[in-house]
MARLOKE-730109 format. One record per residue (C-alpha): residue in one letter; x, y, z. Coordinates in nm, 3 decimals. Each point is the difference from the previous one (the first is absolute). Layout:
BEGIN
+----+---------+---------+---------+
: aa :       u :       v :       w :
+----+---------+---------+---------+
:  a :       X :       Y :       Z :
...
+----+---------+---------+---------+
//
This chain:
BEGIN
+----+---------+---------+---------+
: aa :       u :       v :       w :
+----+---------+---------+---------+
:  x :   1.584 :  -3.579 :   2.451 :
:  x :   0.032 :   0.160 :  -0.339 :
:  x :  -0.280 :   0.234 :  -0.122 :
:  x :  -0.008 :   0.168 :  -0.357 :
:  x :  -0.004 :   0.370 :   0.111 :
:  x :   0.081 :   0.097 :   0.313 :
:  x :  -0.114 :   0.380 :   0.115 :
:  x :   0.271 :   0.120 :   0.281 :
:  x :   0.108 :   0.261 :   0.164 :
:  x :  -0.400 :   0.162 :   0.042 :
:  x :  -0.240 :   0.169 :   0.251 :
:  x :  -0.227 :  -0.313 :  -0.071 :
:  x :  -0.401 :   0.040 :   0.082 :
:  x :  -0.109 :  -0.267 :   0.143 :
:  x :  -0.393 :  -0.060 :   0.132 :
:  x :   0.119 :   0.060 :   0.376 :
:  x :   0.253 :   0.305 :  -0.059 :
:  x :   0.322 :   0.148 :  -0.157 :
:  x :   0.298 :  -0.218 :   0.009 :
:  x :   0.362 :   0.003 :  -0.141 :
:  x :  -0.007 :  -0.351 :  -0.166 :
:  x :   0.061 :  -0.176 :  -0.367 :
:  x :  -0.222 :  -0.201 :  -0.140 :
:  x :   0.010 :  -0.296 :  -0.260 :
:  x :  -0.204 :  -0.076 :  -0.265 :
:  x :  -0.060 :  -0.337 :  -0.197 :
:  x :  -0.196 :  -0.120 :  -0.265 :
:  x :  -0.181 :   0.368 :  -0.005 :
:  x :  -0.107 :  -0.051 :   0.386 :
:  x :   0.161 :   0.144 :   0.346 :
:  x :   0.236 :  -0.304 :   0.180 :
:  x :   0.180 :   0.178 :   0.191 :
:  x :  -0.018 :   0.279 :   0.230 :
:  x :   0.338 :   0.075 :   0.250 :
:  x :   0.363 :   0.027 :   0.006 :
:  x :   0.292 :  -0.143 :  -0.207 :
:  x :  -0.268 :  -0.198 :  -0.186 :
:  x :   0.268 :  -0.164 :  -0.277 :
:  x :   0.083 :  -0.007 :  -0.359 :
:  x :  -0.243 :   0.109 :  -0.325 :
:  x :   0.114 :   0.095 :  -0.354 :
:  x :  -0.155 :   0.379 :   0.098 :
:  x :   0.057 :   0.227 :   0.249 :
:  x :  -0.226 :   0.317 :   0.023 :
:  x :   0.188 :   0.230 :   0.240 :
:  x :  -0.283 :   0.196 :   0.180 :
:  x :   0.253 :   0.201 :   0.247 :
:  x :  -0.189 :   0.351 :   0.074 :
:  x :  -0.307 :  -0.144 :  -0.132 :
:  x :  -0.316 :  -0.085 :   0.120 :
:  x :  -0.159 :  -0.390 :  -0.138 :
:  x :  -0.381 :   0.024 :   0.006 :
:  x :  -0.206 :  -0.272 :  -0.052 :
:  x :  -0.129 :   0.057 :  -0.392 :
:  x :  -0.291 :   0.249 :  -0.092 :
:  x :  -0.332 :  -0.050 :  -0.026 :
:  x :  -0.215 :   0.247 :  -0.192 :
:  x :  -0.311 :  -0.147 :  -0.003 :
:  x :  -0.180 :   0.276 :  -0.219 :
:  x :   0.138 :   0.034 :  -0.363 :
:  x :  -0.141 :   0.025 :  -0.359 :
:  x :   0.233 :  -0.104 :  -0.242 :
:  x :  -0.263 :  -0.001 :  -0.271 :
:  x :   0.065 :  -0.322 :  -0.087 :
:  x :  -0.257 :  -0.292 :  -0.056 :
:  x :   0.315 :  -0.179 :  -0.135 :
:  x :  -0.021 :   0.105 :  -0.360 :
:  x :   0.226 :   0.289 :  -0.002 :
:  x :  -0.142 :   0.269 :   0.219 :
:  x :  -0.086 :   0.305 :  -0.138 :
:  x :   0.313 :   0.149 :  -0.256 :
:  x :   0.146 :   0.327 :   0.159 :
:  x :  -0.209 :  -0.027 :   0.333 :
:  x :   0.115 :  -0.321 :   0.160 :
:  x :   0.012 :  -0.399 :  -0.018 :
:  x :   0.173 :  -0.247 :   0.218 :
:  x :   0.361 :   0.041 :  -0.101 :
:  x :   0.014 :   0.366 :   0.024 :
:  x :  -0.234 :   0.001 :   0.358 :
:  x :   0.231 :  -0.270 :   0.139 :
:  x :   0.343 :   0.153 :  -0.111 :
:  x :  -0.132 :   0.317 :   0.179 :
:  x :  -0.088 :  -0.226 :   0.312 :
:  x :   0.311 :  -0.131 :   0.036 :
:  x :   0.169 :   0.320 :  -0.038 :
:  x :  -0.140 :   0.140 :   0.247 :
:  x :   0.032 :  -0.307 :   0.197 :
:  x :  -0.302 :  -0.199 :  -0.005 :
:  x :   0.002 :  -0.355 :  -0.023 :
:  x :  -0.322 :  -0.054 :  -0.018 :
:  x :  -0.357 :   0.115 :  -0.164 :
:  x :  -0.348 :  -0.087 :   0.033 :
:  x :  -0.209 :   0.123 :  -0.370 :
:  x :  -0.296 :   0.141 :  -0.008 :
:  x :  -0.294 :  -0.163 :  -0.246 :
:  x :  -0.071 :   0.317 :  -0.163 :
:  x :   0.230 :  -0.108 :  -0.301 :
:  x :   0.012 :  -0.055 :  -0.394 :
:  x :  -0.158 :  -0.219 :   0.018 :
:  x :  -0.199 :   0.000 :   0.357 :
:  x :   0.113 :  -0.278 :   0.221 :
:  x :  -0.346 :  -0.179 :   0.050 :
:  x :  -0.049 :  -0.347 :  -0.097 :
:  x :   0.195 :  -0.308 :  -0.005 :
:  x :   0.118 :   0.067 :  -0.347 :
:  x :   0.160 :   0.377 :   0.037 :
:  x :   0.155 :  -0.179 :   0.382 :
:  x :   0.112 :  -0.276 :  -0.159 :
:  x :   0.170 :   0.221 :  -0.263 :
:  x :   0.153 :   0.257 :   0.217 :
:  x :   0.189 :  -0.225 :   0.218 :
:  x :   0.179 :  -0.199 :  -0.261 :
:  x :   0.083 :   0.293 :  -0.143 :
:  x :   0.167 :   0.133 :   0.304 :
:  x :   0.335 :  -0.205 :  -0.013 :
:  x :   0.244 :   0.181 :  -0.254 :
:  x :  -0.193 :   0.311 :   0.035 :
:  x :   0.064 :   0.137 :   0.367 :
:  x :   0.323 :   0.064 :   0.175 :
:  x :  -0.189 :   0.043 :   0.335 :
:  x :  -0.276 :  -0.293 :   0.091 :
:  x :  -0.325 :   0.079 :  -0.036 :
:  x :  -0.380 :  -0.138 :   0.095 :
:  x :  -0.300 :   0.114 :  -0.094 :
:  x :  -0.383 :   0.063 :   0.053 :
:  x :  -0.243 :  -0.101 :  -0.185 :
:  x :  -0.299 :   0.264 :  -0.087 :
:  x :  -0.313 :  -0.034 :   0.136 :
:  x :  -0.306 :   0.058 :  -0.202 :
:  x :  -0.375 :  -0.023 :  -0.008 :
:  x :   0.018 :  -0.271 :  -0.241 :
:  x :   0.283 :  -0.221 :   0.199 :
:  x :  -0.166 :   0.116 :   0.375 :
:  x :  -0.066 :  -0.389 :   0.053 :
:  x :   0.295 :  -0.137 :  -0.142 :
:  x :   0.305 :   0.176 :   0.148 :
:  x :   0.090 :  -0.222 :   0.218 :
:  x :   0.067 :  -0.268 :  -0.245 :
:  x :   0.265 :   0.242 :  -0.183 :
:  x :   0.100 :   0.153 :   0.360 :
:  x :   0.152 :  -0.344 :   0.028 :
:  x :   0.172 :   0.003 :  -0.280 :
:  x :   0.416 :   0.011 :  -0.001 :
:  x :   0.112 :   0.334 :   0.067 :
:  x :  -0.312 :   0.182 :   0.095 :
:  x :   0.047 :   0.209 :   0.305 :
:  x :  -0.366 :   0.087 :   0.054 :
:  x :  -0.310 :   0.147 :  -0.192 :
:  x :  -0.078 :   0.382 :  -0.043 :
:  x :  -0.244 :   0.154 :   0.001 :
:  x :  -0.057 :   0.356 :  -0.162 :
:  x :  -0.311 :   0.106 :   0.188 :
:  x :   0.057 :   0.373 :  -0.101 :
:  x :   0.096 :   0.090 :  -0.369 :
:  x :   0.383 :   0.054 :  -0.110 :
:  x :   0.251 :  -0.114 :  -0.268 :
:  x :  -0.165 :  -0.296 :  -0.228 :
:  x :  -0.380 :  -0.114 :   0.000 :
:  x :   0.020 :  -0.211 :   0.304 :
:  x :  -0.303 :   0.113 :   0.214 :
:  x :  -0.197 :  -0.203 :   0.232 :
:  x :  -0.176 :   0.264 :   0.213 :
:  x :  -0.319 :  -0.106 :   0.161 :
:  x :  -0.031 :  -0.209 :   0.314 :
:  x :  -0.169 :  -0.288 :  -0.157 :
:  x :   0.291 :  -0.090 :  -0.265 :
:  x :   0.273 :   0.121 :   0.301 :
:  x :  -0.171 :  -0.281 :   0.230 :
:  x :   0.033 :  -0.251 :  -0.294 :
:  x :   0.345 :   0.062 :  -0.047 :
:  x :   0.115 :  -0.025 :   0.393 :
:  x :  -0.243 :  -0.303 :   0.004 :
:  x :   0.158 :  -0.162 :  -0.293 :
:  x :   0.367 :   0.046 :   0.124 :
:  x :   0.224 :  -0.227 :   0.198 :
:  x :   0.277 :   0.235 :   0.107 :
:  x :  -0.009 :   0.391 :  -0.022 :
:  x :  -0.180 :   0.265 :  -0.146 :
:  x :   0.194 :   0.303 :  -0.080 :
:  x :  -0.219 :   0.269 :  -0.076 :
:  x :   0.063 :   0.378 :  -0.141 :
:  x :  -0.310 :   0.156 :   0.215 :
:  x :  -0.113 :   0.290 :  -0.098 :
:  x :  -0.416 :   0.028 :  -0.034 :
:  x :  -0.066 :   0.031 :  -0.388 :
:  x :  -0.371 :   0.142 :   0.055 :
:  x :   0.144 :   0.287 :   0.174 :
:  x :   0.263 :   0.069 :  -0.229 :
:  x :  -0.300 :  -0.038 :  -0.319 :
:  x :  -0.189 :   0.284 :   0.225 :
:  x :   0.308 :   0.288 :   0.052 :
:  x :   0.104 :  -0.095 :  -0.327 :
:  x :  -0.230 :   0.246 :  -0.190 :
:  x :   0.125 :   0.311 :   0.259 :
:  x :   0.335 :  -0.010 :  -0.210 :
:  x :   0.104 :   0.114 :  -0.341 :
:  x :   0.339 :  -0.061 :  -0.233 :
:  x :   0.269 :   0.227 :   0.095 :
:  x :  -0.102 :   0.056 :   0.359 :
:  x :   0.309 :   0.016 :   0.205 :
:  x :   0.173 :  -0.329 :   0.080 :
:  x :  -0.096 :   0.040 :   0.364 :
:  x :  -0.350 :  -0.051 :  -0.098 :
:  x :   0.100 :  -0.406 :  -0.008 :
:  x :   0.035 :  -0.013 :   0.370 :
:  x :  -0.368 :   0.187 :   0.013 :
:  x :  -0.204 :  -0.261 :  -0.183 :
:  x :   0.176 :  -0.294 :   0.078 :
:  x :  -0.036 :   0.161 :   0.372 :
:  x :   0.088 :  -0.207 :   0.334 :
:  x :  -0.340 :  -0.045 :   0.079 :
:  x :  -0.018 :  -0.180 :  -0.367 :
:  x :   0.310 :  -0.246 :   0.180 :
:  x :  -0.227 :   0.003 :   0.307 :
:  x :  -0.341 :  -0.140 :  -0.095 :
:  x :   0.228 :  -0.247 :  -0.248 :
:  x :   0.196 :  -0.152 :   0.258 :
:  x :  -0.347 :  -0.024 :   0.269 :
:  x :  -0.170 :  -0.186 :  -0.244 :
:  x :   0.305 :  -0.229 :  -0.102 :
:  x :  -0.023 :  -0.063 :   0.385 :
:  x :  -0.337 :  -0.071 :   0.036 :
:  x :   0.016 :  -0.282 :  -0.267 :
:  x :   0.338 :  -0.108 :   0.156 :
:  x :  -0.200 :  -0.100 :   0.276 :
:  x :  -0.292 :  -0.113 :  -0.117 :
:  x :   0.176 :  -0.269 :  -0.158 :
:  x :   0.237 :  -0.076 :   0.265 :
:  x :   0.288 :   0.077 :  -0.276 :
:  x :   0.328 :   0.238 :   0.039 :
:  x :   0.045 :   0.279 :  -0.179 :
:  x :   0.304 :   0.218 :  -0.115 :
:  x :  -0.066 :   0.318 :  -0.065 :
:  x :   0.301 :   0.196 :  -0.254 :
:  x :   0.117 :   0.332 :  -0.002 :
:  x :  -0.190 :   0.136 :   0.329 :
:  x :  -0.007 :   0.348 :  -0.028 :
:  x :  -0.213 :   0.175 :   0.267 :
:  x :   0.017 :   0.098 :   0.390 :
:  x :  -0.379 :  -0.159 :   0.017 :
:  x :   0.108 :  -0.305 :  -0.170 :
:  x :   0.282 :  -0.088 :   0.227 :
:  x :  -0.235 :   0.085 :   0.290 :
:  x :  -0.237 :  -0.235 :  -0.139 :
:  x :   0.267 :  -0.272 :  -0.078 :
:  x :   0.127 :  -0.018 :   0.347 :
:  x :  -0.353 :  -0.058 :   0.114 :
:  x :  -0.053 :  -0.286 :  -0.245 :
:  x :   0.402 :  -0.178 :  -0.004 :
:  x :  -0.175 :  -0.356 :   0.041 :
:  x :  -0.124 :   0.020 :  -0.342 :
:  x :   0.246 :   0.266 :  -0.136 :
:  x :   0.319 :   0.038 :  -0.120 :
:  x :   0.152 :   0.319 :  -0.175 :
:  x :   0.233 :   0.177 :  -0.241 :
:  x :   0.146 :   0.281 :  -0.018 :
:  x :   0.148 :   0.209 :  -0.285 :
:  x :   0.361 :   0.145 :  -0.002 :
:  x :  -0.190 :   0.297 :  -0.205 :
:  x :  -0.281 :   0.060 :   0.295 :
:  x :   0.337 :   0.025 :   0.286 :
:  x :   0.233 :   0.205 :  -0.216 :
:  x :  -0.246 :   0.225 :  -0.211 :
:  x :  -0.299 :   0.231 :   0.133 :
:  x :  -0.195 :   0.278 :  -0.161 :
:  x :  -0.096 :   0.251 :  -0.148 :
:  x :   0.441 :   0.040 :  -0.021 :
:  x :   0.027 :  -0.317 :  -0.186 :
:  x :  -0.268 :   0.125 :  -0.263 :
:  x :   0.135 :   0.298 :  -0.043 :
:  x :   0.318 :  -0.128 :  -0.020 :
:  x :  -0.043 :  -0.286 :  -0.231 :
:  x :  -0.310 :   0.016 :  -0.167 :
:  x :  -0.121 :  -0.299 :  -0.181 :
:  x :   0.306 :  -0.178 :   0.135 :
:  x :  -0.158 :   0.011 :   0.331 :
:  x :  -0.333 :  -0.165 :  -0.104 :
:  x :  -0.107 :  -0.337 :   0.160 :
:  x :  -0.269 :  -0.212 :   0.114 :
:  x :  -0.047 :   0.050 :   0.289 :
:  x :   0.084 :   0.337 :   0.044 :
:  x :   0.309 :   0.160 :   0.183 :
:  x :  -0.144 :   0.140 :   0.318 :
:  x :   0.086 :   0.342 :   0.177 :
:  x :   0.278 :  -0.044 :   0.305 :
:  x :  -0.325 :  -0.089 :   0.234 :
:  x :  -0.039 :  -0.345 :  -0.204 :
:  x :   0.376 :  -0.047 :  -0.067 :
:  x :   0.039 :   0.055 :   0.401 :
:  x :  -0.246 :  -0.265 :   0.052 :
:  x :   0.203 :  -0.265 :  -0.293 :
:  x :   0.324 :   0.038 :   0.253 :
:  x :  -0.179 :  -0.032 :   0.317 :
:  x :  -0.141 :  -0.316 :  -0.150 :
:  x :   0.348 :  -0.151 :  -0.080 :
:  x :   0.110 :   0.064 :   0.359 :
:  x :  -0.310 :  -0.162 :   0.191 :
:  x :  -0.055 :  -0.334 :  -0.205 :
:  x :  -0.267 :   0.104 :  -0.215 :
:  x :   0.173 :  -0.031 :  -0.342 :
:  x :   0.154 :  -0.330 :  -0.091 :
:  x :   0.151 :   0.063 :  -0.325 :
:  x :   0.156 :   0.321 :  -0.188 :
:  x :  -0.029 :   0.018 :  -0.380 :
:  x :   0.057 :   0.176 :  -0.297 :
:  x :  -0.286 :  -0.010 :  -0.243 :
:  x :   0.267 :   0.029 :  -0.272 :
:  x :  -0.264 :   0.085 :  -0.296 :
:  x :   0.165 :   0.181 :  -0.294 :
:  x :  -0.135 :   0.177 :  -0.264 :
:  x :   0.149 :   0.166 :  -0.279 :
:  x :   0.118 :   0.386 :   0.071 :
:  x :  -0.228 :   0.122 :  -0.234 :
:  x :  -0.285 :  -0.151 :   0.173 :
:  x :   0.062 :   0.146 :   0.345 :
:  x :   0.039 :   0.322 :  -0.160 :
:  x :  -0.352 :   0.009 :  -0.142 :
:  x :  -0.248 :   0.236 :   0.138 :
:  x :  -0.186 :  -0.128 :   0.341 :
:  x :  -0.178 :  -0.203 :  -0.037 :
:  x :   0.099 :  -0.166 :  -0.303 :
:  x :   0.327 :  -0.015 :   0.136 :
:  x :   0.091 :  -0.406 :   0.121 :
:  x :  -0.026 :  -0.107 :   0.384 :
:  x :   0.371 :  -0.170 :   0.085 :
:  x :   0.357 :   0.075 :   0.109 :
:  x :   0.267 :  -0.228 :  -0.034 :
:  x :   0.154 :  -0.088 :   0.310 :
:  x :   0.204 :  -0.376 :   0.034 :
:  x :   0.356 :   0.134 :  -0.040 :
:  x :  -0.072 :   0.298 :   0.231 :
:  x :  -0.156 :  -0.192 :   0.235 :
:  x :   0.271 :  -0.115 :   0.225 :
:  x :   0.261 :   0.286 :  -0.033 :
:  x :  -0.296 :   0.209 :   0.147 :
:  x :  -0.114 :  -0.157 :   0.233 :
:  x :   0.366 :  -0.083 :   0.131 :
:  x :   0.055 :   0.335 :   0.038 :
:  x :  -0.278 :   0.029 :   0.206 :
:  x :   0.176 :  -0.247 :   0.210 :
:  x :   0.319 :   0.273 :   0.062 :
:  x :  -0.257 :   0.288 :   0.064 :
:  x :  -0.134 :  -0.180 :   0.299 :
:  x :  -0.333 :  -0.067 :  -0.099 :
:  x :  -0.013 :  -0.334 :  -0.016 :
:  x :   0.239 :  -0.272 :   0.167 :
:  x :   0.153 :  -0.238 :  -0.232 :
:  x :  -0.135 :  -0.294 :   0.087 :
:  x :  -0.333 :   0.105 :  -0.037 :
:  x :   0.075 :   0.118 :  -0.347 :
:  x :   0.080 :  -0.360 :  -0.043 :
:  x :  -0.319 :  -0.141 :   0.153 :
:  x :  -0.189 :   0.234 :  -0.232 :
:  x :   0.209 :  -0.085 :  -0.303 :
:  x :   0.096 :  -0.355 :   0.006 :
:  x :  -0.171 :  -0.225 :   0.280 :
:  x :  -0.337 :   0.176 :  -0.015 :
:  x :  -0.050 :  -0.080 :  -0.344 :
:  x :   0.147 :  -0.340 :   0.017 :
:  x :  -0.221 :  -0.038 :   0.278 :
:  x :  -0.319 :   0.165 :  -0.146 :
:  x :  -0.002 :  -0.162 :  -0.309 :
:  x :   0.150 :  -0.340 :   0.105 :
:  x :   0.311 :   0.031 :  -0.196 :
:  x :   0.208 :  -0.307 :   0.049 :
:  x :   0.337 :   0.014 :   0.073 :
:  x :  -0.016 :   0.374 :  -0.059 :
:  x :   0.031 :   0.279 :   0.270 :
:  x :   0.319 :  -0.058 :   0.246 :
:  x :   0.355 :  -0.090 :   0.040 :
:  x :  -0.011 :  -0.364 :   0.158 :
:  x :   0.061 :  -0.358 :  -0.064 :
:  x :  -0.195 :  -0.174 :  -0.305 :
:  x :  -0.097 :   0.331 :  -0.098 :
:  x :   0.051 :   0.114 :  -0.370 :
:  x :   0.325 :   0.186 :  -0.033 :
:  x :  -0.158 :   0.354 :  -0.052 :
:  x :   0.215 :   0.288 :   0.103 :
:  x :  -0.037 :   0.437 :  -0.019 :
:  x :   0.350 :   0.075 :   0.035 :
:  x :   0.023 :   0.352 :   0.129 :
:  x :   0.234 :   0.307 :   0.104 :
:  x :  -0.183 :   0.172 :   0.238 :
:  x :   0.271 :   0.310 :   0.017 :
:  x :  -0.027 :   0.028 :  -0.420 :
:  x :  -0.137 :   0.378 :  -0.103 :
:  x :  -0.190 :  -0.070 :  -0.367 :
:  x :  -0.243 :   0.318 :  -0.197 :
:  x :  -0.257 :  -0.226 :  -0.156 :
:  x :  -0.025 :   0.094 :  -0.354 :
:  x :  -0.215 :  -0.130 :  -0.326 :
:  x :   0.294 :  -0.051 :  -0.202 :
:  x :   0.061 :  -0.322 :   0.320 :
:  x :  -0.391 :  -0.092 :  -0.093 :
:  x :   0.031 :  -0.365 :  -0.190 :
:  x :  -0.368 :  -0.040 :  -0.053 :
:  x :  -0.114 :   0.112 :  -0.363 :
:  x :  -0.165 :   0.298 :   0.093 :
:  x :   0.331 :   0.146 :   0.117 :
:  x :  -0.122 :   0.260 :   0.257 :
:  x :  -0.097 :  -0.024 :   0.368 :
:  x :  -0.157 :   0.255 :   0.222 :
:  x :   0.258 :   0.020 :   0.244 :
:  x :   0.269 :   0.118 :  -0.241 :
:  x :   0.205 :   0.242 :   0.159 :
:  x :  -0.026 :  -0.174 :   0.368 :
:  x :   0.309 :  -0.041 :   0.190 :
:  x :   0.036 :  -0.329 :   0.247 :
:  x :   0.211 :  -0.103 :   0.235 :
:  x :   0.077 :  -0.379 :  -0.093 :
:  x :  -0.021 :  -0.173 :  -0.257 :
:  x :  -0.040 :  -0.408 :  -0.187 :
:  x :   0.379 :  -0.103 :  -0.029 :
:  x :  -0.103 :  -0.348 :  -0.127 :
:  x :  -0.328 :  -0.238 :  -0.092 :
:  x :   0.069 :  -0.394 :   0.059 :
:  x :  -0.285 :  -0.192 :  -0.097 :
:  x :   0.011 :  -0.348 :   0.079 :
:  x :   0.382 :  -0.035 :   0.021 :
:  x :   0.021 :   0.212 :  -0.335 :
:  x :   0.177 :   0.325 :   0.027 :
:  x :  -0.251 :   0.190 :  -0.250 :
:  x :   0.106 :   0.371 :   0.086 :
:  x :   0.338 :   0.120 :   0.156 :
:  x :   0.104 :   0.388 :   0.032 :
:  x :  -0.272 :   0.104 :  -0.264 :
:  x :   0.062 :  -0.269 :  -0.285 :
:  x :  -0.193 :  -0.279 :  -0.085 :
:  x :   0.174 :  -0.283 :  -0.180 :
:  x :  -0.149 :  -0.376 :  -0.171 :
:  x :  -0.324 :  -0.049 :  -0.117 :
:  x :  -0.281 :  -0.031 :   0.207 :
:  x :  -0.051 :  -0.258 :   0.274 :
:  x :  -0.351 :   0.090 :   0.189 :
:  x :  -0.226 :  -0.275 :   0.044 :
:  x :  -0.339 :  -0.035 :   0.108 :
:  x :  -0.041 :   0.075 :   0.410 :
:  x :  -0.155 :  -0.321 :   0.184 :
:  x :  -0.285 :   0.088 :   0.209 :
:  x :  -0.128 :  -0.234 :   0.299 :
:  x :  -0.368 :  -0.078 :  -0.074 :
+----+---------+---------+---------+
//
């Protein structure tokens, strides 16, 4: 057989375990996976390397509504060349864009404006409002839609659909999957007045407290079943919320934040102010125990970023004027890999978290693992590489992240995406070939 790139040489990942194989690629899609496979016009030598199957980060804002993203913050380009960087291959967009994602006409317009915009592929959800409650569906099936959200607690944007009778019209209305940032607005309108500006950053994690993640996620779950729909609930923050998810996983599914298993206060407040402000909260080490034990028994499904930048200035602000968001997509993986090498989680389950479980979650097609027919998406690795991550390394146009100054052990050698070698040792060459992700609905 001849192939058009042929990966050799690697510690290849496959769904069922580790194995020293190559592995050919035609026509953007896995062929061939073995031994002495044959001839192709490329050769990616992967000796020392480990070949994961490509990256999901299911969680990003890149700002974008596919008119240009917002100048010195963040749009597609800059979001995606950071992606790939940091070897993603693969993004899901939040609605909460310029403009919101949230009818037929700002869908329609943000996935043809995808191709020649992203190096990384990329789906998206659209937003869920009290206006479009009846009518996501329709747009839900639209092409490159991963699934609705729903902002049932207040954060970046005017998104907000926070009572249960517009929440049950919007799981009613869908088809698929209802993603849902669940934190209870009327409790966080009621602490809100126990606050003033300049109150120590800290103060976030105390009005936006867990039982504010809590009551959000119970009610969420109540709904969930009273329609008989699924629900997947991001950034899960909160010992009493995993408790409560593992009680409820035939309705559930659930995120988790790189931030909420590598950051805890009051130390990361103190340590990086308004750089360590986001919604939800980071927890004290009680909560952040309860994120890892939740990787480790099945109750998370998917690990994600919540890359949302904001300019420096804006984080620097007094709380809480300050801006909720970190950026996160190129630190994701190097972060988590190391991780990996400390022992705390085993590699394949980084994978399940990382690539399958949001392939599988969302019903990403062809997306998710190294096999046959699959698309040809590959993290290419060196798990032995010692990196310091720094801001001047930061591609998105914000140019800072919060874990500047963090040393890892590993670290994204190269980023295929669909054949396409878009990254390799740190450079990114061509213009950009992302196109919309195909979801099964």
């Amino acid at each position: 057989m001849s192939f058009d790139l042929i990966i050799e040489n690697g510690t290849v990942v496959l769904p069922w375990g580790e194995v020293s194989a190559d592995v050919g690629v035609t026509a953007g899609h896995i062929t061939a996976i073995g031994k002495n496979l044959g001839d192709a016009p490329e050769r990616f030598n992967a000796a020392n390397l480990h070949v994961l199957p490509g990256i999901i980060d299911p969680h990003v804002h890149f700002r974008d509504g596919g008119y240009g993203g917002i100048p010195g913050v963040e749009d597609m380009r800059s979001g995606s060349l950071a992606a790939v960087l940091g070897g993603v291959t693969t993004v899901f967009d939040m609605p909460n864009t310029k403009p919101p994602t949230t009818d037929p006409t700002t869908v329609q317009a943000k996935y043809e404006y995808i191709p020649g915009h992203t190096y990384c592929d990329l789906g998206f959800y659209v937003g869920a409002t009290k206006e479009n409650a009846d009518h996501v569906g329709e747009m839900e099936d639209m092409p490159g839609v991963c699934a609705v959200k729903v902002f049932a607690g207040s954060s970046t944007g005017d998104l907000l659909v926070e009572d249960d009778e517009n929440i049950e019209r919007v799981l009613r209305g869908s088809r698929h999957l209802v993603a849902f940032h669940a934190e209870d607005e009327y409790r966080l309108r009621e602490r809100k007045s126990r606050f003033s500006v300049g109150d120590p950053y800290a103060a976030h994690g105390e009005w936006r407290d867990p039982e504010c993640a809590r009551l959000g996620t119970a009610r969420v779950t109540a709904l969930a079943e009273k329609t008989g729909k699924r629900a997947h609930i991001l950034h899960v923050s909160t010992a009493e919320e995993f408790a409560f998810i593992r009680d409820h996983k035939r309705l559930l599914s659930a995120e988790v934040l790189v931030n909420h298993l590598l950051q805890a206060g009051p130390e990361a407040y103190e340590r990086l102010g308004g750089y360590a402000v986001m919604n939800p909260p980071i927890r004290d080490k009680h909560h952040q125990d309860a994120a890892w034990a939740a990787l480790l028994d099945g109750t998370a499904d998917t690990i994600a970023s919540d890359h949302a930048p904001h300019t420096a200035e804006a984080k620097e602000r007094p709380w809480p004027t300050c801006h909720s968001g970190l950026t996160g997509v190129q630190t994701l993986l190097p972060l988590m890999l190391s991780q990996v090498n400390a022992g705390r989680l085993p590699l394949m389950r980084l994978v399940d978290l990382m690539s399958a479980g949001p392939a599988r979650i969302y019903g990403a097609m062809g997306k998710g693992r190294i096999a046959v027919g699959y698309d040809a998406d590959f993290s290419i690795v060196d798990m032995k590489a010692r990196r310091k991550i720094e801001n001047s390394w930061i591609a998105s146009q914000c140019g800072w992240t919060p874990f500047a100054g963090t040393e890892v052990t590993a670290w994204p050698v190269a980023t295929i995406v669909r054949g396409h070698v878009v990254m390799f040792e740190g450079v990114v060459t061509g213009e950009p070939i992302g196109q919309p992700v195909l979801f099964r609905h």
